[in-house]
PATOR-11256 format. One line per field, with one value per residue (C-alpha): residue number from 1; residue in one letter; z, x, y. Coordinates in steps of 0.05 Angstrom, whole numbers, padded with zeros to 5 digits. Layout:
N
pos (NUM	...) .
code (a	...) .
Z (Z	...) .
X (X	...) .
Y (Y	...) .
//
This chain:
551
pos (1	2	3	4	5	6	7	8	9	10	11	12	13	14	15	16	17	18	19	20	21	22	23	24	25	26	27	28	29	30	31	32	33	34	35	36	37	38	39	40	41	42	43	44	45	46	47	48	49	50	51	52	53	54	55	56	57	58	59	60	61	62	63	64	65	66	67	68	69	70	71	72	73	74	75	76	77	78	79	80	81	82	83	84	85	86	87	88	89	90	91	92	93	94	95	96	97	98	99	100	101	102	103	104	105	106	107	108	109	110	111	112	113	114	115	116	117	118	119	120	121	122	123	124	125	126	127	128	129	130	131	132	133	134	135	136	137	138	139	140	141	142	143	144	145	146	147	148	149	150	151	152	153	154	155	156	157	158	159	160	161	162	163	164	165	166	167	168	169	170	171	172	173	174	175	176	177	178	179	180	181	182	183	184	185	186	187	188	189	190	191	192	193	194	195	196	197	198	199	200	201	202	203	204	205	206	207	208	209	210	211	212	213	214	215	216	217	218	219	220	221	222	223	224	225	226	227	228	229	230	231	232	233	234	235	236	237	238	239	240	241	242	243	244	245	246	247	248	249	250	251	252	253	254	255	256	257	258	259	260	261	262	263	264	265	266	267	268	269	270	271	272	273	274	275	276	277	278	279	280	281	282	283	284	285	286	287	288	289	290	291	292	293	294	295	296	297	298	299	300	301	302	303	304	305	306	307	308	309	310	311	312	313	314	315	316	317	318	319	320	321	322	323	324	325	326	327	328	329	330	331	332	333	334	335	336	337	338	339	340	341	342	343	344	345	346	347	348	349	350	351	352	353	354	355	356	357	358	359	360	361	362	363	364	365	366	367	368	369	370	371	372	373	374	375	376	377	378	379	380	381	382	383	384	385	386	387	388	389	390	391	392	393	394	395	396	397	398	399	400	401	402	403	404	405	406	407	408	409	410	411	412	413	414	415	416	417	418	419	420	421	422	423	424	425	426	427	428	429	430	431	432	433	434	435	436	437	438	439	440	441	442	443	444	445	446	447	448	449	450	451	452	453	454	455	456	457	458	459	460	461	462	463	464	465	466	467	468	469	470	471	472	473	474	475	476	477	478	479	480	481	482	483	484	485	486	487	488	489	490	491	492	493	494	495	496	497	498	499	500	501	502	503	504	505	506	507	508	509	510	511	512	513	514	515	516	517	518	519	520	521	522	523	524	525	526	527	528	529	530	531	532	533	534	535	536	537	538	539	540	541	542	543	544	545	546	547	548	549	550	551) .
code (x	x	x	x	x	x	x	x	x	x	x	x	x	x	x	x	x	x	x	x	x	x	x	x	x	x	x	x	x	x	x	x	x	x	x	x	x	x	x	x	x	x	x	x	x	x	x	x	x	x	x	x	x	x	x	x	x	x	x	x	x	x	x	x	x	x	x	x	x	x	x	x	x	x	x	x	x	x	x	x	x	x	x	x	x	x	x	x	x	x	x	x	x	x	x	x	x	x	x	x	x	x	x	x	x	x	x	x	x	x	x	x	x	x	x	x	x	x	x	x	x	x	x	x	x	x	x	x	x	x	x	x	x	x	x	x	x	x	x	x	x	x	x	x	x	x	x	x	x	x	x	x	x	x	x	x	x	x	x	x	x	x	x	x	x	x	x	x	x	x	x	x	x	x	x	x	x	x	x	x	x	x	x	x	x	x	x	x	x	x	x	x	x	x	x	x	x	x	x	x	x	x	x	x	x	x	x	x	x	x	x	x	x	x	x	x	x	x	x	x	x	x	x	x	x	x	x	x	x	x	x	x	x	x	x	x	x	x	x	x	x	x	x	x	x	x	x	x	x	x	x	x	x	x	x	x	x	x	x	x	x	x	x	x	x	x	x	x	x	x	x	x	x	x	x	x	x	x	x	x	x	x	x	x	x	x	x	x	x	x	x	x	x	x	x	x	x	x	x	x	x	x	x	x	x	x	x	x	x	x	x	x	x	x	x	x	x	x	x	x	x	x	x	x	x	x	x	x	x	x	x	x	x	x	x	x	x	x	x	x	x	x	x	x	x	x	x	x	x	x	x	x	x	x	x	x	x	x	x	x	x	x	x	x	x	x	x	x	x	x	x	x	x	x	x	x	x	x	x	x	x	x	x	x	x	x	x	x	x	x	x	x	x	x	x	x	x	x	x	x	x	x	x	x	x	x	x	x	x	x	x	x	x	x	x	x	x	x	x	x	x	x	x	x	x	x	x	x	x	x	x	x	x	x	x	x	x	x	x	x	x	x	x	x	x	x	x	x	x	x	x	x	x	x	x	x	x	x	x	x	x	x	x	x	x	x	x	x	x	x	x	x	x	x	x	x	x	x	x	x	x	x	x	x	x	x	x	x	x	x	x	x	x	x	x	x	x	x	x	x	x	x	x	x	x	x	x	x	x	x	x	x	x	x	x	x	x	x	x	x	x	x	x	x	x	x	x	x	x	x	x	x	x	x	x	x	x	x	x	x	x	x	x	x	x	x	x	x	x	x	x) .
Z (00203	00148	00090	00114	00180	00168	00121	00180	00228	00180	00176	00252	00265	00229	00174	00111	00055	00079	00084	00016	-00016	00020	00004	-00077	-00068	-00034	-00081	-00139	-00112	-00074	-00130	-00097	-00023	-00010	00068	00044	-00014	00051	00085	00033	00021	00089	00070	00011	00054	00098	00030	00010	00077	00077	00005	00012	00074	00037	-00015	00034	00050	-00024	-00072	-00141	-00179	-00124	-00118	-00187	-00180	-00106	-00159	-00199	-00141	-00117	-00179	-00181	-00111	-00128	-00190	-00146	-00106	-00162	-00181	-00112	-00134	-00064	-00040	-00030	00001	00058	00097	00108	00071	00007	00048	00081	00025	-00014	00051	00043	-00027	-00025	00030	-00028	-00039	-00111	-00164	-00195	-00257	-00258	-00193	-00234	-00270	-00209	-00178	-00238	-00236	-00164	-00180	-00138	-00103	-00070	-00018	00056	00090	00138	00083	00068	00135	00168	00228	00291	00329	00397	00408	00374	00292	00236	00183	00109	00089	00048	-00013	-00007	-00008	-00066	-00109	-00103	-00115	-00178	-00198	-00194	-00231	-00288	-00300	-00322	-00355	-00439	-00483	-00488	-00411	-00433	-00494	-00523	-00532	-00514	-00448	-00431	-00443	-00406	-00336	-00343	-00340	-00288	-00239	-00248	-00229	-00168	-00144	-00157	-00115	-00064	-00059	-00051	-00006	00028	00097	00055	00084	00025	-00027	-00063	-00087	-00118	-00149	-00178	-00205	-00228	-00267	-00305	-00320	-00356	-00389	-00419	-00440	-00474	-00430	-00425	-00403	-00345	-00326	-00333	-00288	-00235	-00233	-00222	-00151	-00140	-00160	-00113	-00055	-00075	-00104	-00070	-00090	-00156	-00170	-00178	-00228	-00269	-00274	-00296	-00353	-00383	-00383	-00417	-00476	-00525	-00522	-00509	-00509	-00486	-00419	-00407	-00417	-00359	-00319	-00323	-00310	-00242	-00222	-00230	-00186	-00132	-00129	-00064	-00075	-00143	-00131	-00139	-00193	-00246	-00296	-00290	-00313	-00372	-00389	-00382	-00430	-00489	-00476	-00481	-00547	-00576	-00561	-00584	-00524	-00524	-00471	-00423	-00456	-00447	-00377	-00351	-00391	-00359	-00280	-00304	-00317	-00252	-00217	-00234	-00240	-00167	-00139	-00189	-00224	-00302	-00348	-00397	-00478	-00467	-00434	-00475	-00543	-00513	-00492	-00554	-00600	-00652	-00621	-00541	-00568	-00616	-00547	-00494	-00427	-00383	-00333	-00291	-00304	-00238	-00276	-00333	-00303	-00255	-00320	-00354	-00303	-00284	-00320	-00287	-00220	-00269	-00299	-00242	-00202	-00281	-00250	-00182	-00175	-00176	-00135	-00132	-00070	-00025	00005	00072	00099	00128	00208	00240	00263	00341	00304	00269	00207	00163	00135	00088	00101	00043	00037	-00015	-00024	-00012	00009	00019	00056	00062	00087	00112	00081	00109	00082	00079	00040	00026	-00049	-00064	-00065	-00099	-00130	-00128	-00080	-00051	-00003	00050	00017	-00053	-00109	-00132	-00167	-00117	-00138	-00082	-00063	-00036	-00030	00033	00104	00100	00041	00014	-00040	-00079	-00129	-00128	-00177	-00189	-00206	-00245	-00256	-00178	-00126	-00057	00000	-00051	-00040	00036	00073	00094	00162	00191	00259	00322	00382	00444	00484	00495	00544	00548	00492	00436	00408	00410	00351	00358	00301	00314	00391	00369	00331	00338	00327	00361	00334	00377	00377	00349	00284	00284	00321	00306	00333	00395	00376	00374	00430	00448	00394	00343	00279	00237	00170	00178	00121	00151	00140	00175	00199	00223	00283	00289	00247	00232	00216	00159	00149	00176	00164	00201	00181	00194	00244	00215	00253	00249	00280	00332	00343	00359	00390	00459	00492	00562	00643	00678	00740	00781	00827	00887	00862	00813	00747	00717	00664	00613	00608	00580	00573	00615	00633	00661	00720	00679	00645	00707	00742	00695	00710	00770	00780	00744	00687	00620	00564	00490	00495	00435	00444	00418	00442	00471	00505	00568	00579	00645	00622	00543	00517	00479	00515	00495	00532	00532	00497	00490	00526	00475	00480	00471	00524	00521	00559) .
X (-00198	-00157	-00200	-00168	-00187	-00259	-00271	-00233	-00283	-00342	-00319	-00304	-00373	-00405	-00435	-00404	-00446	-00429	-00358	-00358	-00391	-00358	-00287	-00310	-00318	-00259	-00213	-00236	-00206	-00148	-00122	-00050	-00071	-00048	-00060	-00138	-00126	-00105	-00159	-00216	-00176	-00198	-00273	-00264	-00242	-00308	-00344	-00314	-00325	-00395	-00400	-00375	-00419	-00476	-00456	-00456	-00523	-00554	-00576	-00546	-00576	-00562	-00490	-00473	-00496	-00452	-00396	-00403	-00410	-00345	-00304	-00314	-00294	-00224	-00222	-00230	-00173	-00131	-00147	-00118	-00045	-00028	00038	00008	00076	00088	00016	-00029	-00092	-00078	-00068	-00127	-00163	-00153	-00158	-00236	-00239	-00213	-00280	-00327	-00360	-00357	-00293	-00287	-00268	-00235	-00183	-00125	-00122	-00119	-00069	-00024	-00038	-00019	00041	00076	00123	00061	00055	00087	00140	00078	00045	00091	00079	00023	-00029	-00033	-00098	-00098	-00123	-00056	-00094	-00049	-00082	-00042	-00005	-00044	00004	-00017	-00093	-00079	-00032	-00092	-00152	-00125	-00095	-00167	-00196	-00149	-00152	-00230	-00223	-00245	-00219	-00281	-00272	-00208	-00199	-00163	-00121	-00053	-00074	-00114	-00038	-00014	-00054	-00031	00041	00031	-00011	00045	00101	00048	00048	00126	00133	00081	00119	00195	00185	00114	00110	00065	00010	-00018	00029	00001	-00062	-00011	00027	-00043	-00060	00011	00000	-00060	-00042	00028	-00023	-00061	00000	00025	00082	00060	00116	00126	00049	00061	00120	00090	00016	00056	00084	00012	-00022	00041	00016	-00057	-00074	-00140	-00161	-00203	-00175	-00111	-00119	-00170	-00117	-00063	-00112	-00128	-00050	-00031	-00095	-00065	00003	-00022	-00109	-00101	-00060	-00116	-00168	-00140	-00121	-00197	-00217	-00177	-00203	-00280	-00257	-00230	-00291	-00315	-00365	-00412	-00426	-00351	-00332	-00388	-00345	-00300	-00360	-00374	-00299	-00304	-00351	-00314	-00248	-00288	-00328	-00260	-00237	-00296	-00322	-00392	-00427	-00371	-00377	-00467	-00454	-00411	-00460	-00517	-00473	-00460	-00533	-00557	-00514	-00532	-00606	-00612	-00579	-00622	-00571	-00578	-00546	-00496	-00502	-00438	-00472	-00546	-00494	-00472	-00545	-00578	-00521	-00538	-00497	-00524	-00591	-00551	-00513	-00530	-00530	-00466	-00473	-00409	-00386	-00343	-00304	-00286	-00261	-00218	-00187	-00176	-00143	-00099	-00037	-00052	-00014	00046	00058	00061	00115	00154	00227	00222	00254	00219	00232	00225	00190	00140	00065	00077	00000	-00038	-00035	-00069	-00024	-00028	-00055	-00115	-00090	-00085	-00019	00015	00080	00129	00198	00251	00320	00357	00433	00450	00392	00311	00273	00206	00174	00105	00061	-00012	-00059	-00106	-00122	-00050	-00076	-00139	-00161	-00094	-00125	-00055	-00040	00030	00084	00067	00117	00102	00134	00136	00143	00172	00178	00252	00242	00226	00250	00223	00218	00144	00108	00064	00050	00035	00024	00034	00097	00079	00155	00166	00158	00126	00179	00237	00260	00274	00332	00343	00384	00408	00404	00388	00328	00362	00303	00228	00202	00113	00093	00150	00211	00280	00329	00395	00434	00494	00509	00475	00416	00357	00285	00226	00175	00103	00071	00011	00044	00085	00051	00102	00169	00140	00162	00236	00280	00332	00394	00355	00381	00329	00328	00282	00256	00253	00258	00282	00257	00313	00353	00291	00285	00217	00205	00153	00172	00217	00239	00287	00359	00421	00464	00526	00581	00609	00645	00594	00557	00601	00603	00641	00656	00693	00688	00636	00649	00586	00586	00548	00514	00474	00512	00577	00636	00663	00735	00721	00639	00586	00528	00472	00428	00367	00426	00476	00416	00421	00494	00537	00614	00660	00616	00634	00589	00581	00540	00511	00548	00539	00577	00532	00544	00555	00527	00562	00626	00610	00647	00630	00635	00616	00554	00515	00443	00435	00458	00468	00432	00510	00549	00613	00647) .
Y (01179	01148	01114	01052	01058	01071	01012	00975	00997	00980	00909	00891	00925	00873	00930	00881	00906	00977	00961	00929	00985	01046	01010	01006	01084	01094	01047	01087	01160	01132	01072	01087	01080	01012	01011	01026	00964	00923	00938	00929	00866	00847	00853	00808	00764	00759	00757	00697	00668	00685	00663	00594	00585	00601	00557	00495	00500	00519	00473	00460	00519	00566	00539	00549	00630	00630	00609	00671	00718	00679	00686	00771	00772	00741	00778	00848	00812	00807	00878	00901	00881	00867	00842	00771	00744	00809	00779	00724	00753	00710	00652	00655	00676	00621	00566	00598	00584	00518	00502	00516	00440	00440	00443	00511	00512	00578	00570	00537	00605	00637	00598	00610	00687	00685	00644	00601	00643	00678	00622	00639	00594	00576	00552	00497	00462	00419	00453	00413	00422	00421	00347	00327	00322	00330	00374	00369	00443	00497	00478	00407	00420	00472	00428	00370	00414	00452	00374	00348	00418	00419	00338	00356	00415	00410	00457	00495	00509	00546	00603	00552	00491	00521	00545	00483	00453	00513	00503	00417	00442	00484	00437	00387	00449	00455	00382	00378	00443	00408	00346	00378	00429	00418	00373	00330	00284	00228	00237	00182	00230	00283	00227	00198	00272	00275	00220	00231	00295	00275	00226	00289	00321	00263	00242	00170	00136	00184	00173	00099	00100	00136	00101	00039	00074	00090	00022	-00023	00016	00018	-00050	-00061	00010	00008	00084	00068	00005	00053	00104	00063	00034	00094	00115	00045	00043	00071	00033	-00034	-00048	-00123	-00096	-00034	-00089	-00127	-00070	-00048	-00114	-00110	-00035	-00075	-00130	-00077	-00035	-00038	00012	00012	00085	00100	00073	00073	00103	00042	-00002	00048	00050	-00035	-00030	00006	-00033	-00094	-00077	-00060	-00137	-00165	-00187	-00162	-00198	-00169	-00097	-00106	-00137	-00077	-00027	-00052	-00044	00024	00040	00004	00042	00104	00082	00054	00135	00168	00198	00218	00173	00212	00208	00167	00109	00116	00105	00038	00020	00032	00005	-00045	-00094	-00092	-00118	-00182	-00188	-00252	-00240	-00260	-00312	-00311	-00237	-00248	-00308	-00278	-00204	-00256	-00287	-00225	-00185	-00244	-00206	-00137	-00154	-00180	-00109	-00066	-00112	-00131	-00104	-00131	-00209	-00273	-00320	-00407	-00409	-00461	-00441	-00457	-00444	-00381	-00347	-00295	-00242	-00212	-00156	-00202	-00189	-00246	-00272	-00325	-00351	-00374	-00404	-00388	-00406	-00334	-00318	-00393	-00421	-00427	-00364	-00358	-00307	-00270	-00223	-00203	-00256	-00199	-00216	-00253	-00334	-00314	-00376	-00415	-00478	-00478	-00540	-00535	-00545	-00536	-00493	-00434	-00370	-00311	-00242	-00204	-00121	-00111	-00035	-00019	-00047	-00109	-00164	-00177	-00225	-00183	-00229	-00313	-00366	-00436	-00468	-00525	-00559	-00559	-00608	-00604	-00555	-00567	-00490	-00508	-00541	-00603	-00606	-00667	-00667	-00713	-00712	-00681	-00687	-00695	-00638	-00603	-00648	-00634	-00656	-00628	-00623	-00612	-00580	-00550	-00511	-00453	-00473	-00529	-00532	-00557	-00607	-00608	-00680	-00641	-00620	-00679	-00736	-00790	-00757	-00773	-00838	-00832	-00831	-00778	-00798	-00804	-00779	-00752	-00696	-00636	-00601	-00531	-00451	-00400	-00335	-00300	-00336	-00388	-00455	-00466	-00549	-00577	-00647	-00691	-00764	-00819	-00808	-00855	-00835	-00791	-00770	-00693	-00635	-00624	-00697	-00753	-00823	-00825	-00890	-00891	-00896	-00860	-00820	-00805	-00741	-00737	-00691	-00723	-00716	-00752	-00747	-00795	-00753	-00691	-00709	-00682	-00733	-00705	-00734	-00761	-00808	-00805	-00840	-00901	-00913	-00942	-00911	-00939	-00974	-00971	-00946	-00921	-00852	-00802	-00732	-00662	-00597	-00552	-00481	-00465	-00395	-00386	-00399	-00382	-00433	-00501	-00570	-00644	-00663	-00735	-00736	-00816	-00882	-00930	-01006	-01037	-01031	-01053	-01108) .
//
């Protein structure tokens, strides 16, 4: 039996420890044999596996030994000098690691020993399970982890500075190589690590840049808002302020983001305003006092400053994070357009979501506008009709406001249209309008009680928006009666049809008016081309009988 074949056999008997130690033996008289290096390869494998499920059901103390035991496994792995890329060991290997449930320190280093050509095409793509679940790619999982690792790592974690600078560089080549070539599931986290990580390394305006991405598609997500603070502090204070005052208002969930309310707390000193910077020290501490958690020397130093004792308590802490972040929506939406626009009230989608509708004067008329209210007409006691100042996201298929405030030089719906038109009928409790042969608009006597008023002929202005082919009405008010290309005045001879329906020459009079009329009589009628679909072509049809008839 080949010395590879018997530390085979140990393993798939189940005899671990034996194989383990009989393939140490083995590995030291036959460095060369690289069939016995695969198989003994095979047995660390199992170790980490048994390792890491160990490791999920220790406690802390025993955890952090398991994490010692685990790091001389690898580092016997690396000592094998297998061909990582010519079979799956290394894959699976590391898929093992990556189960451990805390961050080890030590895998960005060996990440970057392995390099990134050591990953198989396989391990590029995502794993379907056979109820149909997606699972993200082994590069995706291993570009996050080793982003989240090396984000905390302090230069005394490393030997020094330079390679602390040297394992930032290469998580971001990781993510980049994760996002171009890997069937990638939430982008958004390896654009967040991204992110910080230029941060670290200095390359601000890069980090700025791409938190922005992050916070546009993330603005109810505390996270993202905390991120992008810490990016901005050093360039502008008053803008991480606000930013930080945002991530606070966004925190769904205290336990989450107590180092928000710590990081409130400095920003806040810094400005001066110390009964913000004791209100968010005190959060931070009940925080972590209500989960039992120890509070950090960072936290005690605000705490027992000189200051927190001089300091009054605040009163309406949600107030005055609500006036300071009022500019952190502004920033990350500064290079998309702003529009003159109208509220023009709330609906429930068929979905239940809640929406908004607005109207703003785009490509040559009014259009109505609809997008999620979550947290856009916070505090803005908006009534229909009133102006505002929409900022709106063009990038994707469809147009959304993002961001909404008061317009204060505006008038009530003056960004929609006002189209004359005339009543063409009352039919199930609603009005209506006639425009033009290929566009009207109806106007419900619940809306618009008092259109229920005016008799078909009518010529009236609507104040109105439109959402695609429909014209949506909001107002609309008596007009006088104006003659054009596609309303007229007609004044002849009537000839009935047994059928119901007559003609004035070339103008159809349908039977609800035909029935008013004898052969022969003379009158003065309201007309209006309309289309006839089974023809598809425009004709002059009656809407009105006017009072005068002539003689």
């Amino acid at each position: 039996m080949y010395p590879s074949q018997e530390i085979t056999a140990l393993r798939k008997a189940g005899r671990l420890d034996q194989a383990y130690s009989r393939g140490y033996e083995l590995m030291k008289t036959n460095p060369d044999d690289r069939f016995l290096a695969t198989s003994f390869g095979w047995v660390l494998y199992e170790k980490v596996k048994k390792i890491v499920d160990e490791a999920k059901q220790s406690q802390s103390p025993e955890v952090d030994k398991l994490i010692e035991r685990l790091r001389n496994i690898l580092r016997e792995y690396a000592r094998l000098r297998l061909s990582r890329t010519e079979n799956v060991l290394f894959s699976l290997l590391l898929s093992q690691t990556l189960r451990f449930p805390k961050p080890l320190k030590f895998l960005p280093k060996f990440i970057k020993w392995a390099g990134i050509d050591s990953f198989r095409s396989e391990d590029f793509q995502v794993n379907t399970s056979n109820e149909g679940k997606v699972f993200e790619s082994l590069v995706e999982k291993v570009a996050r982890e080793v982003g989240k690792v090396v984000r905390d790592l302090k230069v005394e974690d490393c030997s020094n500075s330079r390679e602390l600078q040297e394992l930032q560089e290469f998580a971001v080549e990781l993510i980049d190589t994760a996002l171009r070539q890997a069937q990638v599931q939430n982008p958004q986290w390896l654009h967040y690590s991204k992110a910080l990580l230029l941060g670290q390394l200095g390359r601000l305006e890069e980090a700025q840049k791409l938190l922005v991405s992050v916070v546009q598609q993330k603005r109810n997500d505390f996270w993202a808002w905390h991120a992008l603070a810490k990016v901005v502090e050093e360039s502008d204070r008053v803008l991480a302020l606000a930013l930080c005052a945002k991530a606070c208002l966004t925190c769904k969930d205290p336990k989450f983001g107590v180092g928000t309310f710590e990081y409130l707390s400095k920003l806040a000193g810094r400005h001066g305003k110390m009964s913000l910077a004791k209100w968010s020290a005190d959060r931070a501490f009940e925080i972590r006092n209500n989960n039992q958690w120890k509070i950090p020397p960072s936290l005690s130093n605000l705490l027992n400053a000189d200051w927190y004792s001089h300091t009054e308590n605040l009163a309406n802490a949600n107030e005055v994070l609500t006036q300071i972040a009022a500019d952190a929506e502004k920033v990350i939406w500064i290079n998309f357009p702003r529009y003159d626009a109208n509220y023009l009230g709330t609906f429930t989608s068929k979905s239940g979501k809640l929406m908004v509708k607005f109207g703003l004067f785009s490509g040559g008329s009014s259009q109505e506008l609809a997008s999620s209210a979550l947290g856009l007409l916070n505090n803005l006691n908006l009534v229909l009709g009133d102006p505002v100042k929409a900022i709106v996201d063009e990038s994707g298929d469809r147009q959304k406001v993002v961001v909404v405030e008061k317009r204060e030089s505006g008038k009530p719906f003056d960004r929609l249209e006002s189209i004359y038109g005339i009543v063409d009928r009352h039919c199930d409790n609603k009005a209506f309008i006639y425009f033009n042969p290929y566009q009207h608009c109806t106007l419900p006597y619940t809306e618009f009680p008092t259109i229920a008023n005016l008799t078909p002929g009518s010529a009236i202005e609507v104040i109105c928006a439109r959402n695609r082919d429909r014209i949506n009405a909001y107002r609309f008010s008596p007009s006088t009666f104006i003659e054009n290309e596609n309303i007229s005045l007609r004044v002849g001879f009537v000839r009935l049809h047994q059928k119901g329906f007559g003609f004035v020459e070339d103008v159809f009079v349908p039977p609800e008016l035909a029935s008013q009329l004898e052969n022969g009589q003379q009158v003065n009628l309201i007309i209006v081309k309309k289309l006839d679909k089974k023809k598809n072509q425009l004709g002059w049809s009656a809407i009105a009988i006017l009072n005068q008839i002539l003689p």
